[in-house]
C-alpha positions as a Markdown table, in Angstrom:
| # | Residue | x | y | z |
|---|---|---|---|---|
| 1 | Unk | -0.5 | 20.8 | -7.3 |
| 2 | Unk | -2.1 | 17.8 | -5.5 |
| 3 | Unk | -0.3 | 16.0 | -3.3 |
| 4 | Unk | 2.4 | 19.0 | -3.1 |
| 5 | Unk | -0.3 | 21.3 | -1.9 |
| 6 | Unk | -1.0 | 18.9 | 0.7 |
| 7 | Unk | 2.6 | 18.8 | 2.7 |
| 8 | Unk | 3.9 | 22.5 | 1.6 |
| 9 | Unk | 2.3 | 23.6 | 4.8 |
| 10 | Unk | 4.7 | 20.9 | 6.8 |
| 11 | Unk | 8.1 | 21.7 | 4.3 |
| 12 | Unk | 7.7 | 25.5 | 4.1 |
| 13 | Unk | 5.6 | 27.0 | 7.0 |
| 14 | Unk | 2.3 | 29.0 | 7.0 |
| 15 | Unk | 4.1 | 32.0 | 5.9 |
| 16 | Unk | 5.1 | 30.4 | 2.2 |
| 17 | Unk | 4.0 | 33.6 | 0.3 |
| 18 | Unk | 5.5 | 35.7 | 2.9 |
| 19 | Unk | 9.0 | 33.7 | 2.1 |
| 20 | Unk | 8.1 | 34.1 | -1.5 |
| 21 | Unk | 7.5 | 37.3 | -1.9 |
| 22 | Unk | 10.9 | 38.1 | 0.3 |
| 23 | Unk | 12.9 | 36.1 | -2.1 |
| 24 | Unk | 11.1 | 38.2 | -5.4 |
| 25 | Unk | 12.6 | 41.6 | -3.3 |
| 26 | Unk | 16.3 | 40.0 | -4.1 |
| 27 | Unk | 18.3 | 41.2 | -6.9 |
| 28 | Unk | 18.1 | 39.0 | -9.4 |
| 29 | Unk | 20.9 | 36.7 | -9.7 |
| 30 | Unk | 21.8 | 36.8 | -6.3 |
| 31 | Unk | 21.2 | 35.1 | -3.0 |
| 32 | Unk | 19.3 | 36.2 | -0.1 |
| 33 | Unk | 21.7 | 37.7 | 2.9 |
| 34 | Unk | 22.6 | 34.4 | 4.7 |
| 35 | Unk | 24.6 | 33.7 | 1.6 |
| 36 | Unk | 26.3 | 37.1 | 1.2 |
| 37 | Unk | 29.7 | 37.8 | 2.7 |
| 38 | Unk | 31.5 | 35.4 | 4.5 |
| 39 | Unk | 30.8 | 31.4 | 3.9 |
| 40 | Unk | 28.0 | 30.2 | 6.1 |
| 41 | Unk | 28.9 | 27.4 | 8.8 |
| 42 | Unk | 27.4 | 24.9 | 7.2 |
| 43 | Unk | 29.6 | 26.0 | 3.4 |
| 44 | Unk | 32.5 | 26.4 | 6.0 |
| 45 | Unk | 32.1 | 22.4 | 6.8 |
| 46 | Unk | 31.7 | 21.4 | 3.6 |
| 47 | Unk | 34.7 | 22.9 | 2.4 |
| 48 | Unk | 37.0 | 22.2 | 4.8 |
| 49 | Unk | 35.9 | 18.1 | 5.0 |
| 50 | Unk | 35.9 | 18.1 | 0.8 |
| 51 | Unk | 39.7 | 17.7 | 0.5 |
| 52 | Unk | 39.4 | 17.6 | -3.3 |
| 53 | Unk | 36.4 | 15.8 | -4.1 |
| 54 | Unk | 33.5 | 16.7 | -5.8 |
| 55 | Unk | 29.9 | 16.7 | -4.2 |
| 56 | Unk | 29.3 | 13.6 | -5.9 |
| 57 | Unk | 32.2 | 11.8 | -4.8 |
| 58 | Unk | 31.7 | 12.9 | -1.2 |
| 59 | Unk | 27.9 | 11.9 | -1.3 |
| 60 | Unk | 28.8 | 8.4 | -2.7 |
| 61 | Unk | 32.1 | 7.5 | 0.0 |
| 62 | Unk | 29.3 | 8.9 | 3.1 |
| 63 | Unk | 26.8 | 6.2 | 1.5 |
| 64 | Unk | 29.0 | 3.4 | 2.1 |
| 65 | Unk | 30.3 | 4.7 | 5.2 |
| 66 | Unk | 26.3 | 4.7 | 6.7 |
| 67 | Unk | 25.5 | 1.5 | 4.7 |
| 68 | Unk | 28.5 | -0.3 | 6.8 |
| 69 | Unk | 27.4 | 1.7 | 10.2 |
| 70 | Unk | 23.5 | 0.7 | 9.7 |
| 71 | Unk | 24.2 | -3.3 | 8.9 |
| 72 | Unk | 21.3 | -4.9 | 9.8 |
| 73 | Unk | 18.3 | -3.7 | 10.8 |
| 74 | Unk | 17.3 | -7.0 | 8.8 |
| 75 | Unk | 14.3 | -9.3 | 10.1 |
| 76 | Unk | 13.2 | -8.8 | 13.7 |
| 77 | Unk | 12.5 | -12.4 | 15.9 |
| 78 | Unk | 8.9 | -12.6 | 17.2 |
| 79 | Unk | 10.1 | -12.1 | 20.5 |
| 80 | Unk | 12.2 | -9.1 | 19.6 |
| 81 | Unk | 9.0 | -7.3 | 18.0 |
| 82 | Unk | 6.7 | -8.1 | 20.7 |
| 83 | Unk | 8.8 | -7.7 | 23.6 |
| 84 | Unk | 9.0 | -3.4 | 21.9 |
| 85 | Unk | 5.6 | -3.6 | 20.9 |
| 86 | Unk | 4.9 | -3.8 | 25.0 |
| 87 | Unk | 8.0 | -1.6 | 26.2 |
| 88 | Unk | 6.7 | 1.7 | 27.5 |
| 89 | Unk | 7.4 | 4.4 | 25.7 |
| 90 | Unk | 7.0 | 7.7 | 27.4 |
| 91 | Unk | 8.2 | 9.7 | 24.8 |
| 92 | Unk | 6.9 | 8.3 | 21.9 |
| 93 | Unk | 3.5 | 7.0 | 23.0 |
| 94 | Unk | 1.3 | 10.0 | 21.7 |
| 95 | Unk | 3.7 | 9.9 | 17.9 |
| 96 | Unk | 1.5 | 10.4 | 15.3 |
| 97 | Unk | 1.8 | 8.9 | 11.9 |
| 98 | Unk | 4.4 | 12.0 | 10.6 |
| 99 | Unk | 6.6 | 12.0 | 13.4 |
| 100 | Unk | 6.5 | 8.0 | 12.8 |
| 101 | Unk | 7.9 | 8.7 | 9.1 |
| 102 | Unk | 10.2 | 11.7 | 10.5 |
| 103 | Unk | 11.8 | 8.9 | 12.8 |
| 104 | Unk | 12.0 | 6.0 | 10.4 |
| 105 | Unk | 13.4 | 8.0 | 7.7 |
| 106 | Unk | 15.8 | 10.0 | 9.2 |
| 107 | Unk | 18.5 | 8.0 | 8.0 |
| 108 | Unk | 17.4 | 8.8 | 4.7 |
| 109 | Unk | 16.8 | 12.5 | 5.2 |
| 110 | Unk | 20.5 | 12.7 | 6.2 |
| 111 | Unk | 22.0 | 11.1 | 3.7 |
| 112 | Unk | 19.6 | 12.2 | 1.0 |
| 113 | Unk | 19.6 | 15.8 | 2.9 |
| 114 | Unk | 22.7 | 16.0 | 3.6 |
| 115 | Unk | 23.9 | 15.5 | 0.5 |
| 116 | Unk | 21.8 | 18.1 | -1.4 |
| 117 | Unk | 22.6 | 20.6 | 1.2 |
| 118 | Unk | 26.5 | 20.7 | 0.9 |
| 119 | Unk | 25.6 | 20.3 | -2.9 |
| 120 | Unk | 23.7 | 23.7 | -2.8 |
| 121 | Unk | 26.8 | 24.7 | -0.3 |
| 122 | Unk | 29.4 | 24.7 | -2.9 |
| 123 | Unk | 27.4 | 25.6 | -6.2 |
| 124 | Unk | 28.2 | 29.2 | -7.7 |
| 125 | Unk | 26.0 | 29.5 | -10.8 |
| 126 | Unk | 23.1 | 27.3 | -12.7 |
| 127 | Unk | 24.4 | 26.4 | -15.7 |
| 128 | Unk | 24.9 | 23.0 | -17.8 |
| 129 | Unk | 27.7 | 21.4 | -14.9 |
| 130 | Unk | 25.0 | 22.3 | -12.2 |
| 131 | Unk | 22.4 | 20.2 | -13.9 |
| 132 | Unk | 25.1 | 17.2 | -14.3 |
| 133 | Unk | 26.4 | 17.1 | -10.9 |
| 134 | Unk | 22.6 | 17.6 | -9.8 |
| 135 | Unk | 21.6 | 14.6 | -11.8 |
| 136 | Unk | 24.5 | 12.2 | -11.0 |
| 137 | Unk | 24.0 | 13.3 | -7.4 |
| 138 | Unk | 20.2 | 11.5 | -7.7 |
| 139 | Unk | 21.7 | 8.8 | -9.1 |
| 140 | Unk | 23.9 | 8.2 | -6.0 |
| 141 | Unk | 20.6 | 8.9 | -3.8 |
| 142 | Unk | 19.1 | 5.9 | -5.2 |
| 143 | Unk | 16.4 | 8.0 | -7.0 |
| 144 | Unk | 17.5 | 5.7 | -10.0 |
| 145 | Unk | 18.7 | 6.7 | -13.7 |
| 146 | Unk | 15.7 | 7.1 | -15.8 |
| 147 | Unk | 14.0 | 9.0 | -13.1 |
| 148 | Unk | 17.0 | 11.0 | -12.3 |
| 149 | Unk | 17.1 | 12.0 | -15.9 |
| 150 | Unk | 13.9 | 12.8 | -15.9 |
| 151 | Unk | 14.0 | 15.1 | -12.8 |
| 152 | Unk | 17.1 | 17.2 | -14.2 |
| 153 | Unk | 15.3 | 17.6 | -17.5 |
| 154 | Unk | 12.3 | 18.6 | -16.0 |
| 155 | Unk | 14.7 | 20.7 | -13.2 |
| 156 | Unk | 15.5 | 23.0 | -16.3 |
| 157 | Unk | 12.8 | 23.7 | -17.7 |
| 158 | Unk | 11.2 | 24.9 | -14.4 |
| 159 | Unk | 14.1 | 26.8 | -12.6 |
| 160 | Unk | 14.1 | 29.0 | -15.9 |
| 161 | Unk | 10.3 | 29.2 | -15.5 |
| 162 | Unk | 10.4 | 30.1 | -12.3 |
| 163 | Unk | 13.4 | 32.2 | -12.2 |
| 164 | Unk | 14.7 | 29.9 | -9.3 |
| 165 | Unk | 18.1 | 31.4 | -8.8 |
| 166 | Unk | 19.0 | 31.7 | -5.2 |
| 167 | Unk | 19.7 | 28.5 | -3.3 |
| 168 | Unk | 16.3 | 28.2 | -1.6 |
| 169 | Unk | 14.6 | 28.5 | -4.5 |
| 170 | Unk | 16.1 | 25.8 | -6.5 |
| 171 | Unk | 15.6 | 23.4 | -3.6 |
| 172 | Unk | 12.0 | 24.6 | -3.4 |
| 173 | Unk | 11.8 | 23.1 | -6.9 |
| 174 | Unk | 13.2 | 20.1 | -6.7 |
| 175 | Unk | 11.5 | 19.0 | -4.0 |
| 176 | Unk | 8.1 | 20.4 | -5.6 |
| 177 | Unk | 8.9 | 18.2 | -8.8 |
| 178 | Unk | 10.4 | 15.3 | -6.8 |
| 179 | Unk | 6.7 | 15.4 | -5.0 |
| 180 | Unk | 5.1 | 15.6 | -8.4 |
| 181 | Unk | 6.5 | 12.9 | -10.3 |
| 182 | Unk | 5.4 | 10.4 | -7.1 |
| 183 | Unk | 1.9 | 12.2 | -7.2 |
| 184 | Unk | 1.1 | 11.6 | -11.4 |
| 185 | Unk | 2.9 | 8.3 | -11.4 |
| 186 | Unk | -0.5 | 6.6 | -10.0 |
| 187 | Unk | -3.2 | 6.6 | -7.9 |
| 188 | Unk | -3.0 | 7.3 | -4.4 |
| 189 | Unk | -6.3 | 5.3 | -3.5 |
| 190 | Unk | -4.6 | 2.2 | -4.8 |
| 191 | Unk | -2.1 | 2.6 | -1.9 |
| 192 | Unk | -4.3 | 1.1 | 0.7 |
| 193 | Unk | -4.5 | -2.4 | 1.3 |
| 194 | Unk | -7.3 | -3.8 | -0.7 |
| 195 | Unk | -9.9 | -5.4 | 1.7 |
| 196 | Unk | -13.4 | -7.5 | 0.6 |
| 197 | Unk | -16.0 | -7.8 | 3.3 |
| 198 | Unk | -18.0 | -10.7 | 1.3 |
| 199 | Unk | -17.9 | -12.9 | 4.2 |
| 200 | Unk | -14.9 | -14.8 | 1.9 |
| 201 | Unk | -11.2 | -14.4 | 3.0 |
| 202 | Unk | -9.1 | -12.2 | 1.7 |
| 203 | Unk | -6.0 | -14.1 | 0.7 |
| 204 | Unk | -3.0 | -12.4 | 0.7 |
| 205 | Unk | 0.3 | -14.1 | -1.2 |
| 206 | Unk | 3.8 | -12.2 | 0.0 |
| 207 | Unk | 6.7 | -12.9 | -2.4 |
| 208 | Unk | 10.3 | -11.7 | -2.1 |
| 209 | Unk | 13.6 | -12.8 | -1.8 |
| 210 | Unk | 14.9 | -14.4 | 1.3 |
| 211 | Unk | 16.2 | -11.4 | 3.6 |
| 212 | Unk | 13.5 | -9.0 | 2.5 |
| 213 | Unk | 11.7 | -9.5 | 5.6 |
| 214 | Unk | 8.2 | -11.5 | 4.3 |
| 215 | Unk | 8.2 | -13.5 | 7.6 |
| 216 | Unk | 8.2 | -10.6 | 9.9 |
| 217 | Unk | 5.8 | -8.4 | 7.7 |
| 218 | Unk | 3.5 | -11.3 | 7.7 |
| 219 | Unk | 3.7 | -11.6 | 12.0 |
| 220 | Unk | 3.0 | -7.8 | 12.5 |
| 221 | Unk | 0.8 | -7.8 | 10.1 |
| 222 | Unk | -1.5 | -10.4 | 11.9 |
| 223 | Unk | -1.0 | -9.2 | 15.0 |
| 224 | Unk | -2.8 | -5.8 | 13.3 |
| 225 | Unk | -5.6 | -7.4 | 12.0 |
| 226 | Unk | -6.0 | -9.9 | 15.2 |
| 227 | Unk | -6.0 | -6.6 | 17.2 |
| 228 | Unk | -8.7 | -5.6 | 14.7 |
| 229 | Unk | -10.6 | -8.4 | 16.4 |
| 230 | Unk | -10.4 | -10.4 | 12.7 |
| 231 | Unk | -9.3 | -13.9 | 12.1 |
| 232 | Unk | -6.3 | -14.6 | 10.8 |
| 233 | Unk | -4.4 | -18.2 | 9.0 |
| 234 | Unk | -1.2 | -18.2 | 8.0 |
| 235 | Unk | 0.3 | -20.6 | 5.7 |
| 236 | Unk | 3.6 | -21.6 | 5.7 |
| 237 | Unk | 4.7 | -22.7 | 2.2 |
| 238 | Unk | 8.4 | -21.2 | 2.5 |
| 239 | Unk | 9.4 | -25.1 | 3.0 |
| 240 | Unk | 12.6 | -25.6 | 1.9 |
| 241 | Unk | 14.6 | -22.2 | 4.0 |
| 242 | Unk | 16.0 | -23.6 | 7.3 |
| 243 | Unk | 13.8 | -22.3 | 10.0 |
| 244 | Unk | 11.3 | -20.2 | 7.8 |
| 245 | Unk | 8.5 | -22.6 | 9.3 |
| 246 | Unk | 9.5 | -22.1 | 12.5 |
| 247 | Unk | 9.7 | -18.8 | 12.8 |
| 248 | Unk | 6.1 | -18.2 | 11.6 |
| 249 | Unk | 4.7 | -20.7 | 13.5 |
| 250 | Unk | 6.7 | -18.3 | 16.2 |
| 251 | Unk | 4.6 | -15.6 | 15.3 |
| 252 | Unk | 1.4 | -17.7 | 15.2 |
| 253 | Unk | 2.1 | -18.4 | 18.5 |
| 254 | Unk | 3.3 | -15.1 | 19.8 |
| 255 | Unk | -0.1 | -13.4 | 18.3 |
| 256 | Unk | -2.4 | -16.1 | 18.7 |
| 257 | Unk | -3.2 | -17.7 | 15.2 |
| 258 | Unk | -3.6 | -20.7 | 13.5 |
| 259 | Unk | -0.3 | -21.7 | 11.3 |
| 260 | Unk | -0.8 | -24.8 | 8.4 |
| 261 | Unk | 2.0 | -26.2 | 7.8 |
| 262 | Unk | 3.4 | -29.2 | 5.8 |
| 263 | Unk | 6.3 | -31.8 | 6.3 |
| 264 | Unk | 9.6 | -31.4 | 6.1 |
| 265 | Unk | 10.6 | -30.1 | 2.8 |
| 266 | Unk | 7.0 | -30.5 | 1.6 |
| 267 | Unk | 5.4 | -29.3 | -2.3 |
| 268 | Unk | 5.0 | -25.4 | -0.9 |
| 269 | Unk | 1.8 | -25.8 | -3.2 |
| 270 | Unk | 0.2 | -28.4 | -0.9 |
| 271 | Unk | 0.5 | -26.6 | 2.3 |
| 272 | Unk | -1.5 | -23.9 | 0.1 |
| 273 | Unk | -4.3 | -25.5 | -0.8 |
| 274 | Unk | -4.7 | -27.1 | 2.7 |
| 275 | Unk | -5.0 | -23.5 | 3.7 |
| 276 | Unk | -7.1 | -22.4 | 1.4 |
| 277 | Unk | -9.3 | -24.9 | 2.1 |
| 278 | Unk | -9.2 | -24.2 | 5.9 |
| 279 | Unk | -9.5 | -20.6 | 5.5 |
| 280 | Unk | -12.7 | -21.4 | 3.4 |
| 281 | Unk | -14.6 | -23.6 | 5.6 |
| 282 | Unk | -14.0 | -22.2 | 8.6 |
| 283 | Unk | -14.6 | -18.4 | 7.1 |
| 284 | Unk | -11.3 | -16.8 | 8.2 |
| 285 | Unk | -11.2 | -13.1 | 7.4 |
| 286 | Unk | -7.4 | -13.2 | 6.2 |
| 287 | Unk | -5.2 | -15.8 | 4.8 |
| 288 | Unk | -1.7 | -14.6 | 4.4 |
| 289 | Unk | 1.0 | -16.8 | 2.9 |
| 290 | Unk | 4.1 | -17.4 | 3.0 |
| 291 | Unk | 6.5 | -18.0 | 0.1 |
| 292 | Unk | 9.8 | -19.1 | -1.1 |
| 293 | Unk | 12.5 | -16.5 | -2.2 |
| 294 | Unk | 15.3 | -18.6 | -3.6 |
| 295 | Unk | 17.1 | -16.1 | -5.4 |
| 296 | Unk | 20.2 | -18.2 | -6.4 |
| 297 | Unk | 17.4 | -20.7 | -8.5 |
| 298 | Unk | 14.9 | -17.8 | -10.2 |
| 299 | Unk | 13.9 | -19.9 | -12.7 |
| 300 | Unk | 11.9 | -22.6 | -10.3 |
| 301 | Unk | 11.3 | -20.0 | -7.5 |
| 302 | Unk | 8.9 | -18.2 | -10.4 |
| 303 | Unk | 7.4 | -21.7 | -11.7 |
| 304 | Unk | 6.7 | -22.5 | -8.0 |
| 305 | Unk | 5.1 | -18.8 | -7.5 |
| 306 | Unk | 2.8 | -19.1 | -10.6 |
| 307 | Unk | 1.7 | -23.1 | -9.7 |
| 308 | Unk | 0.8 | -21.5 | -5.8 |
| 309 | Unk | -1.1 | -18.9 | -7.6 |
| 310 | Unk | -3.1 | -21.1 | -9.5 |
| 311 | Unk | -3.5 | -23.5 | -6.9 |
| 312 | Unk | -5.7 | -20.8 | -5.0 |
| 313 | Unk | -7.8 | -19.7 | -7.8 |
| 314 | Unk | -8.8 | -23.2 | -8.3 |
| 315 | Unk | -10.8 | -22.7 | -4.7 |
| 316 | Unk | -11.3 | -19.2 | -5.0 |
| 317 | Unk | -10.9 | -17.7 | -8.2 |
| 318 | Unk | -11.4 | -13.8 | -7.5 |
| 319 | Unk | -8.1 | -14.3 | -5.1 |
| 320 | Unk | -5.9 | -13.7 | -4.4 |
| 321 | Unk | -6.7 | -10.1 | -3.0 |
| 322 | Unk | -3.6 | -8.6 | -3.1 |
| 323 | Unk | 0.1 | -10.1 | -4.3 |
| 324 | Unk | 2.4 | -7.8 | -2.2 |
| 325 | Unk | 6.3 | -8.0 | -3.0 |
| 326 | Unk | 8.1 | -7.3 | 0.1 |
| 327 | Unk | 11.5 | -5.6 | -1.0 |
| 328 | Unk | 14.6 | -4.8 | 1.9 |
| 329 | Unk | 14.6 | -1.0 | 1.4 |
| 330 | Unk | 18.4 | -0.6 | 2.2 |
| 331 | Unk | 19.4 | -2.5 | -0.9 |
| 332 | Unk | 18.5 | 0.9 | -3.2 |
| 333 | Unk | 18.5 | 0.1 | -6.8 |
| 334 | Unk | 18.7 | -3.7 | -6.4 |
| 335 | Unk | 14.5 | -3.3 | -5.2 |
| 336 | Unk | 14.0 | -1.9 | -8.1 |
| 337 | Unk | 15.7 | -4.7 | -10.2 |
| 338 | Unk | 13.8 | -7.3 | -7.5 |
| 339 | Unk | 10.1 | -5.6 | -8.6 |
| 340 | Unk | 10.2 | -5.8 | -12.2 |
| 341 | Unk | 11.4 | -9.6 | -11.9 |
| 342 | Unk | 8.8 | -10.4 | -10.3 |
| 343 | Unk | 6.8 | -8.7 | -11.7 |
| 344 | Unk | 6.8 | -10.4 | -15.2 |
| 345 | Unk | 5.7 | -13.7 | -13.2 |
| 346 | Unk | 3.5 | -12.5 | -10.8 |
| 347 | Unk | 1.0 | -9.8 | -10.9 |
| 348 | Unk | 1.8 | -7.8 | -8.4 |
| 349 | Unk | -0.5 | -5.5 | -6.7 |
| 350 | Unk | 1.4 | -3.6 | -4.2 |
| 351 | Unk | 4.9 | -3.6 | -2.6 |
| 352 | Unk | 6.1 | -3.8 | 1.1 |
| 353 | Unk | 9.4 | -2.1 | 1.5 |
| 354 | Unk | 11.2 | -3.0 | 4.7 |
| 355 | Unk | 14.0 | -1.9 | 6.8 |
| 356 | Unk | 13.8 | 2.0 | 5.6 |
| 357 | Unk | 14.3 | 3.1 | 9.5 |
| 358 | Unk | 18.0 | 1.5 | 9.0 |
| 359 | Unk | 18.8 | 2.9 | 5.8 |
| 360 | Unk | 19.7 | 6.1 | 4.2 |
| 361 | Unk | 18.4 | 4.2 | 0.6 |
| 362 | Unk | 14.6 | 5.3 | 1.0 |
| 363 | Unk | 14.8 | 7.3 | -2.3 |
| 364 | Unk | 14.1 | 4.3 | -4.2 |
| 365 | Unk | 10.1 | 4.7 | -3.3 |
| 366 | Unk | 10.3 | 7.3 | -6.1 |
| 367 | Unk | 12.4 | 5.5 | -8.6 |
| 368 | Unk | 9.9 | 2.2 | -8.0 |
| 369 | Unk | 6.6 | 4.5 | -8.2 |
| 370 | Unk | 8.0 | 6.1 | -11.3 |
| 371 | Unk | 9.1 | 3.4 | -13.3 |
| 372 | Unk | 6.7 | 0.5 | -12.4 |
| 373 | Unk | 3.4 | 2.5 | -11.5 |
| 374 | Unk | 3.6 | 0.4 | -9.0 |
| 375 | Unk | 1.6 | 1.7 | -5.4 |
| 376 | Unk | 3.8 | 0.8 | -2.0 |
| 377 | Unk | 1.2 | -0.3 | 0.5 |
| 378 | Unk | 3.2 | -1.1 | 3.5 |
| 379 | Unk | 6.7 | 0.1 | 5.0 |
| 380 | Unk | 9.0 | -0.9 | 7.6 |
| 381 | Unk | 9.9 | 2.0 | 9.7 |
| 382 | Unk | 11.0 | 0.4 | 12.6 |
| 383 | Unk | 11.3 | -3.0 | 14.7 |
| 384 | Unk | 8.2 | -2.7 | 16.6 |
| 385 | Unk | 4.9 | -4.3 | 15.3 |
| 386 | Unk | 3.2 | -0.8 | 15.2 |
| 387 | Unk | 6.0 | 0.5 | 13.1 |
| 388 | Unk | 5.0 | -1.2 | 10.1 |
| 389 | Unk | 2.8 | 1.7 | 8.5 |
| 390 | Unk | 0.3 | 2.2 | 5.9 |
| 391 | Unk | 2.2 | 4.2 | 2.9 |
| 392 | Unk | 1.0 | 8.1 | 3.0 |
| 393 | Unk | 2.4 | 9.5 | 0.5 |
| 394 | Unk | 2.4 | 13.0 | 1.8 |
| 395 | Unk | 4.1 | 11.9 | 5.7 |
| 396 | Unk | 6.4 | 10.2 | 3.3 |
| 397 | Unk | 7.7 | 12.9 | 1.1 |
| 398 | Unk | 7.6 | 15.6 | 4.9 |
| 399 | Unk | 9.9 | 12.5 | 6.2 |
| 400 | Unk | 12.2 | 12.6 | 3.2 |
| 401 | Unk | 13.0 | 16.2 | 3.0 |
| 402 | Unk | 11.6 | 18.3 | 6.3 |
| 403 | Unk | 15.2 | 18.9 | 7.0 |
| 404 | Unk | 16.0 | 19.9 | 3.2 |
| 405 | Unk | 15.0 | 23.5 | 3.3 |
């Protein structure tokens, strides 16, 4: 089942047709022991701490209370970034890339776990209400509503199939089709950075709103490739944001890179085609550039997007090499809404999501794979350089739900 075959190892254990083959000795319509007799602790809790309201309710007042707790992980300072990047980290020095997505989404695998196990906790029979709640339930996860819809229908069709009755069973699914719709909704090869080794530069143009974190994905990512031993420009064409300059010319200090910039307040387009240029003749590996995210003036902020677009291809028309939206993870469904208006200006070719290690929102990866096709190339899983990841799929999706079942 592709990329579901590749993680059930991680979610279920080596001894997955062991555990099936226990559940098939169960009665059918009835639960295996743990859910027989007296409540379980974990029911007990969820009863006692309901006080009236449904799952749904519940699910949705916790999501604001963790929204409030988890204000900002927002953008790091240079200083802040590298200063953890060289902390010594005893514990965590050996992490490997899953136990980098466990951490950095373990917001999200409480809320989004949490809230399908005291779901599962409280439901009796699979019927017509069970499908609602479940689907209303995604909603709140920030799953988003045509892909929560689309889950529940497909949710009915395959508990029947399967004769998923018992409470393990029915998460089993839903995580096995939550896995599935991210696995046909595009091609995971397109979810590595797109690289050219032409001897030309590979430009690289960040768009977003302001908040979303371009600056700071643009200095960690530069300090990567530097530490790659490639050379690396930056451009900074967000002119008009008080201290957007600045702090990548922070960066470009902090990591040891050339910045262009302009004057004060300067055409964002000129400081781009003074970088291109610079990143042409003196055969730069990268170019990444910085951008403008006015959100309160959409209208220019998209002219000004599409006239720095052309203004590169009229140097180097194959670029640029990747158009990366960097999108702040913890605002859900608002990303989504973010990536298809900016999408109908630009043509996008990836999307950064930042911030996910300070959020319980990281559901939204599957509504924007989904409903945009759309491959997320980068995430933000934490405030030191090295925590902004390649997207794998597969440690995503073991980060997400390895506490689920």
């Amino acid at each position: 089942m592709g990329l579901f075959d590749k993680i059930k190892k991680s979610l279920f254990g080596e001894n997955d047709e062991t555990k099936n083959n226990e559940n098939n000795d169960q009665p059918k319509g009835e639960s295996p022991k743990e859910d027989q007799g007296a409540p379980t602790e974990q029911a007990k809790i969820a009863t006692e701490s309901d006080n009236g309201l449904t799952s749904v309710e519940k699910a949705s007042a916790e999501t604001a209370e963790t929204e409030k707790q988890n204000e900002d992980s927002t953008t790091s300072t240079p200083e802040q970034s590298l200063k953890k990047e060289a902390e010594p980290e005893s514990d965590s020095e050996d992490q490997d890339e899953t136990e980098l997505y466990e951490k950095g989404l373990e917001k999200t695998n409480q809320g989004f776990g949490a809230r399908l196990n005291r779901f599962f906790a409280q439901f009796r029979t699979v019927d017509e209400d069970f499908f609602d709640d479940l689907e209303e339930l995604l909603i709140e996860s920030d799953v988003g509503y045509e892909t929560a819809e689309e889950l529940t229908d497909e949710l009915r069709d395959e508990a029947k199939l399967q004769k998923a009755k018992s409470r393990d069973d029915l998460k089993r699914v839903i995580v096995e089709k939550l896995v599935d719709l991210y696995d046909e909704s595009g091609n995971s090869e397109n979810e590595k950075l797109t690289v050219h080794n032409d001897g030309k530069p590979n430009i690289y143009l960040f768009v977003g709103v302001n908040g979303a974190g371009k600056t700071t994905t643009i200095g960690k990512l530069t300090k990567r490739f530097k530490d790659e031993g490639k050379s690396v420009l930056l451009a900074a064409a967000d002119t008009f944001r008080v201290g957007a300059v600045e702090q990548l010319s922070e960066w470009g200090k902090r990591v040891g890179v050339p910045v262009v910039t302009g004057k004060e307040q300067a055409d964002p387009a000129s400081v781009v085609y003074d970088a291109t240029t610079k990143a042409l003749q003196e055969n730069y590996d990268f170019l990444l550039v910085d951008t403008a995210g006015r959100l309160q003036n959409k209208k220019n902020l998209m002219n000004e997007l599409e006239k720095i677009e052309r203004t590169i291809k009229k140097q180097a028309p194959e670029e640029p090499t990747e158009t990366l939206l960097v999108l702040d993870g913890s605002t859900g469904q608002n990303a989504l809404l973010q990536a298809k208006d900016f999408d109908k200006t630009t043509k996008l070719t990836g999307l950064v999501l930042t911030k996910l290690d300070g959020s319980s929102k990281g559901g939204v990866v599957l509504a924007i794979r989904n409903e945009m096709k759309l491959p997320v190339k980068l995430v933000g899983l934490g405030e030191k350089a090295s925590d902004l990841a390649d997207f794998d799929a597969a440690n995503y999706a073991v980060g997400l739900f390895h506490d689920l079942i």
